[in-house]
N, C-alpha and C positions, 0 to 999 in steps of 0.2 A: 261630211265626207261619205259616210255610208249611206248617208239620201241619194247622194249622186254616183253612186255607183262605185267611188273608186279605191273602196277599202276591198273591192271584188280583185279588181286591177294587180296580179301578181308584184310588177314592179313597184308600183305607187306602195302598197303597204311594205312591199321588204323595205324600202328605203326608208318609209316613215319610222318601221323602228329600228332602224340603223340610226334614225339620225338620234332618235329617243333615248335608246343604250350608249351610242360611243359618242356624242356630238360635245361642245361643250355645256349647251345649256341641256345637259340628256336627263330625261325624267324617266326614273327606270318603272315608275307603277302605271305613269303612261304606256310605255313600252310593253307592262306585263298583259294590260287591257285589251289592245292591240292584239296582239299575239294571240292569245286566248280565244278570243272572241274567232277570229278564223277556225276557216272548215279542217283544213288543211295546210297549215303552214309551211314554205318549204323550209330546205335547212341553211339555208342564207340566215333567213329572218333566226331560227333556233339559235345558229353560232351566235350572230351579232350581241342577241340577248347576254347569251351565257359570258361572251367576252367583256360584257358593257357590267353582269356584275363582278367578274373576277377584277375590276378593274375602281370597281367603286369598297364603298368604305364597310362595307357587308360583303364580303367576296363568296361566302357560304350560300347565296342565294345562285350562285353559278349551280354548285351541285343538285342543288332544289328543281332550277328549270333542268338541267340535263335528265334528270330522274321522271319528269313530267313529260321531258321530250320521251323516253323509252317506251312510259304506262300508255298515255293518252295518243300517242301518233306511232303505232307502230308500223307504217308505210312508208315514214319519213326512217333513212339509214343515217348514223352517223360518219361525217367521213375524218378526213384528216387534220380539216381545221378545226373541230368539236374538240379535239385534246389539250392540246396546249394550252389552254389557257386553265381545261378543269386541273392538270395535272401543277401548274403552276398553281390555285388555291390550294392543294394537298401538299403542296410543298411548304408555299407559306404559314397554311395555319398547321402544321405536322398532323396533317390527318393520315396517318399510317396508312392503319386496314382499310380506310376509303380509298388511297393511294394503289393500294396495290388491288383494290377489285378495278377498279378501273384502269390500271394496269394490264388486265386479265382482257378487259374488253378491248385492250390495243390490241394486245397479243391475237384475239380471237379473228378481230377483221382486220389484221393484216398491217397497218397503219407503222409498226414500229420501223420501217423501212423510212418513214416520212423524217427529213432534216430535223422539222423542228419538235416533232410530237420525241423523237429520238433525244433530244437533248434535253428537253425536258422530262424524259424520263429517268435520264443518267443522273441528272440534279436533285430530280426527287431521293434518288437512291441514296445519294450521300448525303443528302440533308436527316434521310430515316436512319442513317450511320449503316448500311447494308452495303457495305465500301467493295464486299466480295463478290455482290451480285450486279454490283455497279460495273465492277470490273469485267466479271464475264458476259454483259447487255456489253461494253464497249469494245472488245478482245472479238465479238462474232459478229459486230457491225460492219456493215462495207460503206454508211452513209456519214461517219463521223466527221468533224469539221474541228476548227482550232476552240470552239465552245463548248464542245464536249472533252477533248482534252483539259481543257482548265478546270469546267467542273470535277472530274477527277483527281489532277493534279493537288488542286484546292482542298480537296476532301481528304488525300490524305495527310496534307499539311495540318490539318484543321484536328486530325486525330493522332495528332503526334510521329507521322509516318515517314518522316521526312528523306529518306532514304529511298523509299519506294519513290517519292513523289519526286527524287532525283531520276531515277532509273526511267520515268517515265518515260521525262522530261529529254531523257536520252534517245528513247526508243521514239520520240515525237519528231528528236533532231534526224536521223534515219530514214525518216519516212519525208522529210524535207517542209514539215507544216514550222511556217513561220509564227515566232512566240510574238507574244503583247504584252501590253504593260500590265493584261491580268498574271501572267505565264510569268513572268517577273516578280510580280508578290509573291506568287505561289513558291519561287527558287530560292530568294531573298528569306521569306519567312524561314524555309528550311535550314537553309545556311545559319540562320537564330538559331535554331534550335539545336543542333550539331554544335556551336561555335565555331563555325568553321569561316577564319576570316580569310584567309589565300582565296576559299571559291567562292564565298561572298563579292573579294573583290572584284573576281573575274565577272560577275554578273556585273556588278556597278559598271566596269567598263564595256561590259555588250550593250548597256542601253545606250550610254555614251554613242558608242562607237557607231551604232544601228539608228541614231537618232529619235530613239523612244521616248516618249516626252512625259517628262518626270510629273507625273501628277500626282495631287497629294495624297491617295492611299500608297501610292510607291515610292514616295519620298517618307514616309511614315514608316514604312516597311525597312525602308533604306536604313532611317535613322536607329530603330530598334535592334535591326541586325548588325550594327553597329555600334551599338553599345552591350549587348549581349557580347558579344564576341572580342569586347575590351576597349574599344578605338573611339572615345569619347569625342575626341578631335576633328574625327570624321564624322562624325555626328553632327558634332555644331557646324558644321559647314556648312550640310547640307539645310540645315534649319535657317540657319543665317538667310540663304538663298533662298526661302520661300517666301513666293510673293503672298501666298494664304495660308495663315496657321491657322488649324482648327486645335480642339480642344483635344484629340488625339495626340496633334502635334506635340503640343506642350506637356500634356501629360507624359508624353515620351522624352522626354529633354528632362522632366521634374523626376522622373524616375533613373534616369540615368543619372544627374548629379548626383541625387543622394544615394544609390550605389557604389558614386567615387568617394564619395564623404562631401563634397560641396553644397554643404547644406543651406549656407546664406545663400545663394545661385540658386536654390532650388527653391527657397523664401522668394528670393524676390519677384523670380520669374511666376509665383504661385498667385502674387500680388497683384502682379501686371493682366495677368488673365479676365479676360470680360466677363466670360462664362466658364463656371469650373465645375465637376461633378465632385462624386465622393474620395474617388482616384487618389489624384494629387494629395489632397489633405493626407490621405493614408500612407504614401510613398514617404511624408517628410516625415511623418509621426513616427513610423518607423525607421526612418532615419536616425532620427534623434534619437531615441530609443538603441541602436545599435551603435550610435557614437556616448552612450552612458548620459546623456542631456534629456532626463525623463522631466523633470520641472518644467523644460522646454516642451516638450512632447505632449505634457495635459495641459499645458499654457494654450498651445497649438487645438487640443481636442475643445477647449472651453470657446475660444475663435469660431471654432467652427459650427459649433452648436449656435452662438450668438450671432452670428451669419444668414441662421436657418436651414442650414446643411443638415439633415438627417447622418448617425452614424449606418455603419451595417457590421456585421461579425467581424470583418477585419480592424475594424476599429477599434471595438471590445475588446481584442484579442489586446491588442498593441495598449491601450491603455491598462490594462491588468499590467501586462510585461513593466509599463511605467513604475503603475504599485509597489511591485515586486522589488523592482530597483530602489524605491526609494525606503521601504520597510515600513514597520510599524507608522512612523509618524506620517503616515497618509492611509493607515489600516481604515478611517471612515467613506474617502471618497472611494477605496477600492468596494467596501460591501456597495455603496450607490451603483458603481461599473458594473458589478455583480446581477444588482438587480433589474437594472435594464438591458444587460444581458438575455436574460432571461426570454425577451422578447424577440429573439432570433431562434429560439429552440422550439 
């Protein structure tokens, strides 16, 4: 290709490593060669790169080529599509101080004005828990859209805010931006953590009513906030009616029976699960455990070990309480609990 001239060919090489970085057979150290090797790259070929690693399973080599683009070409300007995807690596792997110096470079040429470079910068914010500066980048924007309202929303659901993230939610309905089934979880969670089942319901029936379509983080959402807030009943309803439970789902139904004390329900359902995490096992253990069935409870912990389930801290914790219950005549399996304790400290 460079014998014949057409690595010269501006078009021919952006595309070649366009297709390198984002295609699906993309080889990104082909790409890197490529790119490199030019006099002058423009900033087509730069973005494609940077987006083809933030996209592959090393996303940190985005910030590597963005830094390379600065040093080595400083002819080539970055424009609006260079962000997004670096501000989405800083998001994903919580590179803070990376975040916010590149942050500094939106700020400097101008970019934050840009839809998406904008929303990915509100995301970043709340992911770095900086909910206040999230706030005021969203409160002086005039580019906002119904995904930056959620990332908000979300963020302060996520930090226990749930009041504010009602208020928002209010000041959202005002401005006339129609909610989604993200804007839904985000209301729904809230209403968890309030207990507040009157305006829980009322969200149940705005998706209803709006024809939102119950998908399973919002049926999950649904379900939780419905068992926090007492309504077991409604609970199982909406579980019944899923056409896909994942292991969230079930986790959430395994935690809510033994909550009500229905701890065989929460056996059995623990059974039937294809894939289960650590969760469950812990929801029943302490189940048993606050129904006075600690026999039960380290019956359950020895299950679980023989399974190949790892415990973690909450485990230790709830098999100690077992001990305890049962006294002396289990004082040797408590010092063993004791001692693989240990290995969470």
């Amino acid at each position: 290709m460079t014998i014949n001239g057409l690595m010269s060919d501006w078009f021919f090489s952006s595309r070649l490593i366009a297709f390198c970085a984002l295609s699906e057979h993309k080889n990104l150290d082909h790409c890197f060669k490529i790119l490199y090797s030019l006099q002058n790259p423009n900033i087509f070929s730069w973005n494609v790169t940077i987006r083809g690693c933030a996209e592959s399973e090393n996303p940190i080599e985005a910030v590597f080529v963005y830094k390379r683009m600065l040093r080595d070409n400083g002819c080539t300007r970055p424009d609006n599509y260079t962000y997004p995807s670096l501000i989405k690596v800083c998001s994903f792997l919580m590179l803070k101080y990376l975040g916010f110096e590149i942050l500094g470079h939106v700020l400097k040429l101008g970019f934050d004005a840009d839809m998406y470079v904008h929303n990915g910068v509100i995301h970043f914010l709340v992911l770095s828990g900086e909910l206040e500066f999230a706030a005021k980048v969203f409160d002086e924007s005039c580019v906002r859209d119904l995904v930056s309202w959620n990332s908000l929303i979300n963020g302060y659901v996520r930090s226990g805010r749930a009041k504010e993230a009602i208020g928002l939610y209010r000041k959202m309905q005002e401005e006339r931006v129609e909610p989604d089934q993200v804007t839904m979880i985000g209301m729904v969670s809230s209403c968890a953590q309030l207990g507040n089942l009157k305006l829980g319901r009322y969200f149940h029936k705005y998706i209803e009513d709006h024809g939102l379509n119950l998908t399973v983080p919002l049926s999950n959402a649904l379900m939780d906030m419905y068992i926090k807030c007492g309504s077991l009943e409604r609970a199982q309803r909406i579980f019944d009616n899923m056409e896909k439970k994942t292991i969230v789902s079930c986790t959430t139904m395994i935690v809510g029976y033994t909550r009500f004390g229905l701890l065989d329900a929460a056996r059995k359902l623990l059974d039937e699960m294809p894939e289960k995490d650590v969760v469950p096992w812990n929801a029943i253990i302490g189940g048993y455990i606050q129904a006075k069935r600690s026999k039960e409870a380290l019956a359950l912990f020895h299950e679980m070990q023989d399974g190949g389930m790892d415990p973690d801290e909450v485990t230790m914790v709830h098999c100690l309480s077992a001990c305890s219950q049962l006294g002396p005549s289990i004082s040797e399996f408590g010092f063993i609990i004791i001692s693989k304790s240990t290995d969470f400290i």
